[in-house]
N, C-alpha and C positions, 0 to 999 in steps of 0.2 A: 620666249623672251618676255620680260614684264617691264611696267613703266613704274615707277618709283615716285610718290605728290607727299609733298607735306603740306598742309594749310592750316595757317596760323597757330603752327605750335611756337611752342612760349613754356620755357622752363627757369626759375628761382630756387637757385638753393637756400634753404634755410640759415638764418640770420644773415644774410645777402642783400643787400640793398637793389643792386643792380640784378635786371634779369640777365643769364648766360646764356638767352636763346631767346629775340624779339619774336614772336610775330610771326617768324618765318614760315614763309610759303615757296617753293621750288619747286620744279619737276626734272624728275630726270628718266633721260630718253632711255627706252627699252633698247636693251643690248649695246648699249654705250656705255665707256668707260667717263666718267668723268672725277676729276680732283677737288675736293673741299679743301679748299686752298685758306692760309691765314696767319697772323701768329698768334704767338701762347694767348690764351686766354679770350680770345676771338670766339667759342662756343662752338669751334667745329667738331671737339671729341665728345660732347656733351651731347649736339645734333647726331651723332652716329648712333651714339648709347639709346637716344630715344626711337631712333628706326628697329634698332634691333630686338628694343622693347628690355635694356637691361635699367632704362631711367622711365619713369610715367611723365612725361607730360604736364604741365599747370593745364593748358590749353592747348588746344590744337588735335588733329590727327594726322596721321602714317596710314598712308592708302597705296594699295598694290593692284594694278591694272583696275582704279575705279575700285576696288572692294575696302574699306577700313578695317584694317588692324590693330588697332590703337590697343584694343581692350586684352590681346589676344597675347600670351604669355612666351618667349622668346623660341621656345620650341616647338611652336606650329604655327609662328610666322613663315618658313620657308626661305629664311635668311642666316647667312653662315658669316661668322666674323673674325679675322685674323687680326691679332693684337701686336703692336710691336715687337713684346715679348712673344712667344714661340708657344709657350705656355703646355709642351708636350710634355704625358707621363714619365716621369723619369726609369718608371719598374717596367714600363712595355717597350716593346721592339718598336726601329721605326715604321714596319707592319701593322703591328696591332695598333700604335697610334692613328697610323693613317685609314685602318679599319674599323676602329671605336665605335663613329656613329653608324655606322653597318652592323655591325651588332647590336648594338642597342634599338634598329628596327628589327632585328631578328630574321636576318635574313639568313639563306642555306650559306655554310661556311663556303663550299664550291664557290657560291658567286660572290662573297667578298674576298675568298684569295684568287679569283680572277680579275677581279676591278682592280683589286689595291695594286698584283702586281703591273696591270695597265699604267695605273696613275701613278708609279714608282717610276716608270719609266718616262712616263709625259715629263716630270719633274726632274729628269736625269738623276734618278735614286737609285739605277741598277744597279744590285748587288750588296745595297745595300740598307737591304731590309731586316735583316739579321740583327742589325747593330740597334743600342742600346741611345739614346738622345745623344750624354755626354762624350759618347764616342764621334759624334762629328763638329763640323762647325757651324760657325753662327749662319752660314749663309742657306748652309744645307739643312740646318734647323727649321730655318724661316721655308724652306721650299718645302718640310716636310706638313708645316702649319697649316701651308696653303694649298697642297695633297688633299688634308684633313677634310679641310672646307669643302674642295671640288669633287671631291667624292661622293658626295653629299645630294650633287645638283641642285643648288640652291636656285630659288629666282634670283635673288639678288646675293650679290656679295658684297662684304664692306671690308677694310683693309686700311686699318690703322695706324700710321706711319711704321706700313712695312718696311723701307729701308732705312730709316733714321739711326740703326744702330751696326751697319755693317760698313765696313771700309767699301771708301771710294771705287776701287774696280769690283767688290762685291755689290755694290751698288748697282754700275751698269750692268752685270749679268744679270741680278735678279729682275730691275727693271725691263729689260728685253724679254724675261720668259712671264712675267707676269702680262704684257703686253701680248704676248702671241699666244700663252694661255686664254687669253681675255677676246681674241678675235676667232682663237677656234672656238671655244664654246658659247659665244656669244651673250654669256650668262652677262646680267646690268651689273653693272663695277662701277660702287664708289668707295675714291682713294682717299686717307685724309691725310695730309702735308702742309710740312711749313714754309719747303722748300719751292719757290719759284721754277727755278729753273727744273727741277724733277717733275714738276705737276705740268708744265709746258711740253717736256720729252717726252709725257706717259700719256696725258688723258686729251680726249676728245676735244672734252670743254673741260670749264672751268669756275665754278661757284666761288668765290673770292666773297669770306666772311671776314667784316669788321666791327668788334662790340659790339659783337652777337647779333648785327643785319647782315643778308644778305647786300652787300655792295656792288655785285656785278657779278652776271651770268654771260659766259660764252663761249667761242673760241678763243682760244688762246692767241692768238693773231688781234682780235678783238680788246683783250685786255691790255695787252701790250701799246697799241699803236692809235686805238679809240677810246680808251679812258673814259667811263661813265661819270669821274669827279677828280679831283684834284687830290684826295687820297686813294683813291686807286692806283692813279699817274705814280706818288712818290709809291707808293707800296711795289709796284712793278719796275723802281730804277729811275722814275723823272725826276729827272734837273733843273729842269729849261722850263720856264714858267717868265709868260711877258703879262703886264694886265694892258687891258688897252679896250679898243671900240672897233666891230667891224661891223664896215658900211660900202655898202657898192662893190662888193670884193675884194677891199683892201682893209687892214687892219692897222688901225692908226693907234702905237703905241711908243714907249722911249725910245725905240733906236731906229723912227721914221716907219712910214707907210709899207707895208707889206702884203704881196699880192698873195692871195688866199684860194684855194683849191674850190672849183665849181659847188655851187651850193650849200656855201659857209650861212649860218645862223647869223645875225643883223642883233646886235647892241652890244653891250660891256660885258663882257669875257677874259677870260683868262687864258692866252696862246700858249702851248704845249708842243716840242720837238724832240722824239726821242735822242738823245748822244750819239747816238750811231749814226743817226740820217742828218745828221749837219756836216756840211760838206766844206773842206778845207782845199781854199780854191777858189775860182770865179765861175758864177752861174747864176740861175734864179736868184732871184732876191740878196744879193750880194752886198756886204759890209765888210767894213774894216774895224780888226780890233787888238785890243795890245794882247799878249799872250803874258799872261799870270804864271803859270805851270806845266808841267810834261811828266807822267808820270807812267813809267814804263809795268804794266799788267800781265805781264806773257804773250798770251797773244793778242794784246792789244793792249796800245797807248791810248791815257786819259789825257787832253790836252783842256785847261782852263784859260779861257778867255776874258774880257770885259770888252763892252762893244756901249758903247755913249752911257756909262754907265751901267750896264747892267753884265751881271755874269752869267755866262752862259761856258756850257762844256759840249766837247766832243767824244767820241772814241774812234780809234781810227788804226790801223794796223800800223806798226812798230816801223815799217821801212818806210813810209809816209812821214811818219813823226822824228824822226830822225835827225832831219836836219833844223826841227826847229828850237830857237831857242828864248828861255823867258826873256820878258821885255823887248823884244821885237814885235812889231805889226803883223799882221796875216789877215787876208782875202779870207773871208769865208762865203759860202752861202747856204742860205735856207730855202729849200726846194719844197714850194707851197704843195706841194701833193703829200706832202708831210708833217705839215702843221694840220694841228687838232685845236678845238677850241672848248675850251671847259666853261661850265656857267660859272660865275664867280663865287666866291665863299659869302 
């Protein structure tokens, strides 16, 4: 298993004002999967290009357990990279694709038609190695991609909005076998997505780039619910944003004093509650406020509120929500072991 550093790479494309890769410095754990999480134009496809060594650098290097790579041309880095696209030979079998780099080390054909038909099978390809690319689907295309790679034994693997182009339930199958792929062979996986909730389902952690900074590294649980800034909050779904002052444990903002979770930070801040964890009802920290809206989600209702002024949202399960209706009052409360506190902009 290898660990994966970049320090202070830094990439400008030409006639570019802005760079599409600050500075960045990361590390990522050996035999972890983790997601380069972001949207368009955030530098996360550009940060891949440069690990794999298909982009140079302005600055910085790509280091692999402590040793630099930087200089070292994409085929004896020891990294394999699956592209959205599938990007398989269309004149070779899905064998010979998935044998490619096995011949091209020149190994005895015995041991690459013993590997490949292993790794036909890992990928649930049995029987269908015979076949020709255009003969399958996109899903099966994409697991043959990622055959290619594994085959390979790469240190690292990188996997470029693997699912972005395959339907919704081909989605969760491939996501599940990438995932169990990724704990048997323990090889370091990094995912790049734009998708939230995919990069939440799939990896470990989570690098969360914005305008080419890293913005927040961690758990997933972490980005969600502990917010490093007030753009990480809205990028992960926040709503709910109080400004105010917290002192002595209570946080004194527009809709009165609110008691704050043991060992809150002391001055002007910016208070944070995800939708989900505001509770409709009487409890901690307890308000009344008019209801604005109800808007039925599937499996969950978004209910908007205004409370002394300020609006603030729920989400809450559909039988819950039910019987409420706009312009009526509602009990809510804010359950301090769930308020977050941001530094201010």
């Amino acid at each position: 298993m290898t660990t994966l550093s970049l320090h202070g790479l830094r990439k400008t494309y030409p006639g570019v004002g802005q760079a599409a890769v600050h500075g960045l410095d990361l590390t990522v754990d050996s035999g972890s999967l983790t997601a380069l999480l972001g949207p368009s134009g955030c530098g996360k496809t550009t940060t891949m290009k440069l690990i794999a060594g298909l982009l140079s650098p302005d600055a910085g290097e790509v280091a692999l357990d402590g040793t630099p790579i930087t200089t070292l041309p994409p085929e004896r880095r020891g990294i394999a990279m699956v592209f959205q696209n599938p990007l398989l030979f269309p004149h070779l079998t899905i064998a010979q694709n998935i044998g490619f780099g096995l011949r091209m080390q020149r190994l005895p054909q015995t041991d690459i038609a013993e590997r490949v038909a292993a790794m036909l099978a890992r990928v649930r390809l049995d029987g269908l190695g015979d076949r020709r690319p255009a003969a399958l689907s996109g899903g099966q295309q994409q697991r043959a991609a990622l055959a290619r790679a594994l085959i390979l034994q790469p240190k690292v693997l990188l996997l470029d909005e693997p699912l972005s182009s395959l339907d919704p339930s081909l989605r969760d199958e491939m996501r599940a076998l990438i995932r169990t792929l990724q704990q048997e062979t323990g090889i370091t996986t990094l995912v790049v997505t734009h998708d939230q909730a995919e990069a939440v389902a799939l990896a470990d952690r989570i690098v969360l780039m914005l305008d080419g900074r890293l913005a927040q590294h961690g758990p997933p649980e972490d980005l969600y619910r502990r917010p490093a800034s007030l753009a990480v909050a809205r990028f992960f779904g926040g709503v709910n944003f109080i400004p105010g002052r917290s002192q002595g444990g209570l946080f004194q903002c527009p809709i009165g004093p609110l008691t704050l979770p043991p060992g809150a930070p002391q001055g002007d801040h910016i208070l944070t509650l995800r939708p989900e964890a505001l509770r409709l009802g009487p409890g901690a920290n307890p308000r009344t406020g008019r209801i604005d809206f109800v808007t039925f989600l599937g499996t969950q209702t978004r209910v908007g509120l205004t409370v002394d002024g300020t609006a603030l949202q729920a989400l809450t399960t559909p039988d819950l929500a039910g019987q409420l209706v706009p312009g009526t009052d509602l009990t809510i409360s804010l359950p301090p072991e769930a308020l977050w506190l941001l530094p201010p902009e």
